[in-house]
N, C-alpha and C positions, 0 to 999 in steps of 0.2 A: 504494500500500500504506500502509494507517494502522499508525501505532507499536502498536495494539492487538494487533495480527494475530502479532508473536512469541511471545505468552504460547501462543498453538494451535498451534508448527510444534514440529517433531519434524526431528535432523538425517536425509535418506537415508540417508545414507554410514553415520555411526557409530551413529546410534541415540538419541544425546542432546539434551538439547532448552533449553541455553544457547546466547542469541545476544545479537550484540553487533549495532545497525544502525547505519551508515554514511549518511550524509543527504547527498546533492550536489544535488537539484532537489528542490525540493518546493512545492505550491501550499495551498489554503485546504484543500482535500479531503484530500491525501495528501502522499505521497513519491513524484516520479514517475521521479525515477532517485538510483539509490544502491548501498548493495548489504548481505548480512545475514552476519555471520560467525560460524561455529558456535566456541564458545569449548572444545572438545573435542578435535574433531579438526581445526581452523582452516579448515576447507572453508568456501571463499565462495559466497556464491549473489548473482546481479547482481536490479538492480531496474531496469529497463527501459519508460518509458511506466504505472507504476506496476504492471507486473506483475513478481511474482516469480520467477525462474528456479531449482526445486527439482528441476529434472532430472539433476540433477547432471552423472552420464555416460550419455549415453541406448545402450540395447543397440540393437541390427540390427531386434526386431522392431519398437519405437518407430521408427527412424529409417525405416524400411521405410514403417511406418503416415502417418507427416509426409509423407515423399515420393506416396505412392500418393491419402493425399485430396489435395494441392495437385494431379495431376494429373487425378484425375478432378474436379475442381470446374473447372478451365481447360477441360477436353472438353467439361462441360454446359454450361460457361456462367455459372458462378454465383461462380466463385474470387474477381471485383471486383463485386460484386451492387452493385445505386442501395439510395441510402440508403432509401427509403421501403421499400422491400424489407425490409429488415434492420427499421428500428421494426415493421414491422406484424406480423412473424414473431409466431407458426405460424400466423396468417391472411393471408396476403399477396393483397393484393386484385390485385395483377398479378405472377401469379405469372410465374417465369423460363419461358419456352416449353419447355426444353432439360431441364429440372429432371423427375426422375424419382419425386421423392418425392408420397405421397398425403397432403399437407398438409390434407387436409378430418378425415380418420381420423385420423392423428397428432395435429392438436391435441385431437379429442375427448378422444383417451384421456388426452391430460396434463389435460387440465381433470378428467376425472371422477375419476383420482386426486388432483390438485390439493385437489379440492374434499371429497376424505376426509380429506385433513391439517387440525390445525390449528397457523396457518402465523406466528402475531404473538409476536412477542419470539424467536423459536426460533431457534438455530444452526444453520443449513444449509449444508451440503456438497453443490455440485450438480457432480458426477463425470462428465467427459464433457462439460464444458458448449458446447462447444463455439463456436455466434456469439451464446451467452449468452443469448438468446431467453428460456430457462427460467427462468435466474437472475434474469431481470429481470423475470418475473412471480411467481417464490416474494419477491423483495424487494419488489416492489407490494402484495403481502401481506400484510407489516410483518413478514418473515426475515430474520435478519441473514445473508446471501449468502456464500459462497465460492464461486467457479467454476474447477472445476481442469482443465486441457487440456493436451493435447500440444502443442497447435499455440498462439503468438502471433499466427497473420496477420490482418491489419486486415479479410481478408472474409472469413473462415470458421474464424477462431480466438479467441481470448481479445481480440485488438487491437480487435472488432468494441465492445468493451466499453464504450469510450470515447465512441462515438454513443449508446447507448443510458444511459450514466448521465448523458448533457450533456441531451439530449430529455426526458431523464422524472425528471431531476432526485430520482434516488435515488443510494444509493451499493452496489456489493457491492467484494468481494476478488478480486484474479485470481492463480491461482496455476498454474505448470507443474509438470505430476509427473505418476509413474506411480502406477495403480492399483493395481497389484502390492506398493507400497511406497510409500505415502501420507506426506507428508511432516509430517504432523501427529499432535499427542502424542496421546494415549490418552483415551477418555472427551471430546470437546471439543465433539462436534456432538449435537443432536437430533434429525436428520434427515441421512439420507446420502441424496439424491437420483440416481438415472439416468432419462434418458430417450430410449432408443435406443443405449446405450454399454457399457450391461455384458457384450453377446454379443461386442464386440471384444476382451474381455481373454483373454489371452493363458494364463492360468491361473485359471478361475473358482474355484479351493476359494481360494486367495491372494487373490485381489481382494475374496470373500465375508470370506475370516478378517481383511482390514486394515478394511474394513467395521465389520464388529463391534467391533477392536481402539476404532476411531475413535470411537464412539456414546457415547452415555453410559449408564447403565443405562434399562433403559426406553424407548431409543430406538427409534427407524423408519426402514429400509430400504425407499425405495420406489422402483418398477421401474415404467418404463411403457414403449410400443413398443419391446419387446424382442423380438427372434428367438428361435424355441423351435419345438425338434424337438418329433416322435413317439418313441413308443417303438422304431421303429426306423428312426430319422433319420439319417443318417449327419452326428454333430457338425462336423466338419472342412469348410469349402469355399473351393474355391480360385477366386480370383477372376482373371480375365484380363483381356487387353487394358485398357480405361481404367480398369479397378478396381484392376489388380496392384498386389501390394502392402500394398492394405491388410488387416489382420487379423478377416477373417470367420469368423462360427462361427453353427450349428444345434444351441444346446447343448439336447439331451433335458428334460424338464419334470423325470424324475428323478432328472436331474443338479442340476439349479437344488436342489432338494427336500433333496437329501443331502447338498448342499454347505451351505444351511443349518442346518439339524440338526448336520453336524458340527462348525460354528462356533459354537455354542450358542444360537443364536436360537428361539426359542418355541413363537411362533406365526405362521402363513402366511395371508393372508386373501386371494385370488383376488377380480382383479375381471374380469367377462367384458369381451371387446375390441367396441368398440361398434359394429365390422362385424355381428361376434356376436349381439349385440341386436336388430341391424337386419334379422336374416335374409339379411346379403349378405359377399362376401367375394372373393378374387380367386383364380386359380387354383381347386384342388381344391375350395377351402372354398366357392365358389360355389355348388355342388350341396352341400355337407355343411350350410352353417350352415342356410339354410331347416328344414333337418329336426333340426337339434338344439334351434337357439333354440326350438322350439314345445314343445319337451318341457318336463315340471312342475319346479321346483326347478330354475330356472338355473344358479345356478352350479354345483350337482353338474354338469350336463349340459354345461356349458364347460369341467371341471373333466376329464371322461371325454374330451370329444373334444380336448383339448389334453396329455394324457394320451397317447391313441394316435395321435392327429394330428397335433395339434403346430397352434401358431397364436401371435397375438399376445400375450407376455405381459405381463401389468397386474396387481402384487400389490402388498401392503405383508407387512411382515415387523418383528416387533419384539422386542428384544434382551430378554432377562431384567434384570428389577430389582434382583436379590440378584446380579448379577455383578462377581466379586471381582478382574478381571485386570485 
């Protein structure tokens, strides 16, 4: 964590955003253990491997969520992934055998939202970062990086962080916290990043409203492989066996819609998922997309069938300019 990084935190606990840091290791890049004390309500937060610990006291469904991926990643296979793994990520040329994810599709869709941002000098918030993967191609971008997760572990957490900024010799921030309650002041970022994390929050109008709180005026909200019901999807799903645990949801397209509207966000710009494009898709959408992708005016036509269908969602969203909170 660089000394920079307290000017953008905001306390969880109280709300206030004086801090005192405490320095015990630190190298040419950062501070890699220490710890940051809010001068309010004296709540410390430790600094560990240069990540921040802004979790304060984590509730049951975070602890829930940390427990249920460390074990579905131990089930597939992937919880201590090879290093080359981790650098090549979202293309991994050998990918894990055990590994369930469609990494061919997932990286599309972040590159073709990637490549709508524009991404040099900007403040980014990347939410959900996960094994940082993201982070560390919005900072090869020239973004100045924040990556905020639940999890620290060295293979599928924030720890992952540390091979990836030695390898490619960039820098971003790591920081632990909840979505629901972002640990950074008001107005700091130009960019609030998800990619595949905002259908785990546990209250989407909260995680949209700290979203917003966090943006600057003007700012962009961008979403890529997100889960997204139909119109009549049932949002809730309960996951078993090597998934228990963790926080899954099929939240309606007009949920996403009304949660930002009532946070005061603008404008909505859909990007179709580039199954979508392709004419293919998995499950249901198999036999649907052939026949939507052809229709005239794309995005209306991915726009309808993610509407009543429900599919991958890829949008940006940007804050109003005149926003006075």
């Amino acid at each position: 964590m660089k000394t920079e990084l307290i000017k953008k935190l905001r306390c969880p606990r109280c709300l206030h955003g004086d801090f005192k840091l405490h320095t015990e290791i630190s190298d040419t890049n950062e501070v890699r253990n220490g710890k940051v004390t809010c001068l309010n309500c004296l709540q410390e937060f430790s600094i560990c491997s240069g990540i921040l610990d802004a979790l304060c006291q984590a509730d049951d469904p975070i602890r829930s969520e940390q427990k249920g991926w460390e074990r579905f990643a131990g089930i597939e296979g992937w919880l201590i992934p090879p290093t080359q793994y981790l650098l090549e990520l979202p293309r991994p040329s050998t990918p894990i055998p055990s590994e369930t994810l469609h990494w061919d599709v997932h990286a599309d869709n972040f590159e073709m939202v990637m490549g709508n941002l524009s991404l040099e000098g900007k403040d980014i918030l990347d939410v959900g970062a996960g094994r940082c993967w993201s982070t560390k191609h919005l900072a090869l971008g020239g973004a100045n990086c924040v990556a905020m997760d639940i999890l620290a572990h060295s293979g599928i957490g924030l720890g992952v962080a540390d091979v990836l900024i030695h390898h490619e010799n960039i820098f971003f921030e790591r920081v632990l916290g909840d979505m629901n309650n972002m640990p950074f002041a008001n107005k700091s970022f130009d960019i609030v990043f998800f990619t595949g994390a905002l259908h785990h929050s546990t209250d989407l109008e909260k995680t949209i409203a700290e979203c917003q709180r966090v943006l600057k005026p003007g700012g962009m909200l961008a979403l890529t492989n997100e889960a997204c019901g139909g119109i009549v999807s049932n949002e809730n799903v309960v996951l078993t066996d090597g998934q228990a645990g963790i926080n899954e949801h099929n939240y309606r397209y007009t949920h996403y819609v009304r949660a930002f509207r009532n946070s005061g966000f603008c404008s909505i710009r859909l990007l179709p998922d580039v199954a979508f494009k392709r004419g293919r898709g998995f499950g249901k959408h198999r036999l649907l997309n052939p026949v939507f992708s052809r229709l005239p005016f794309e995005s209306y036509a991915y726009s309808c069938m993610i509407f009543i269908f429900g599919s991958t969602l890829n949008l940006l969203v940007r804050k109003k300019h005149d926003d006075s909170r």
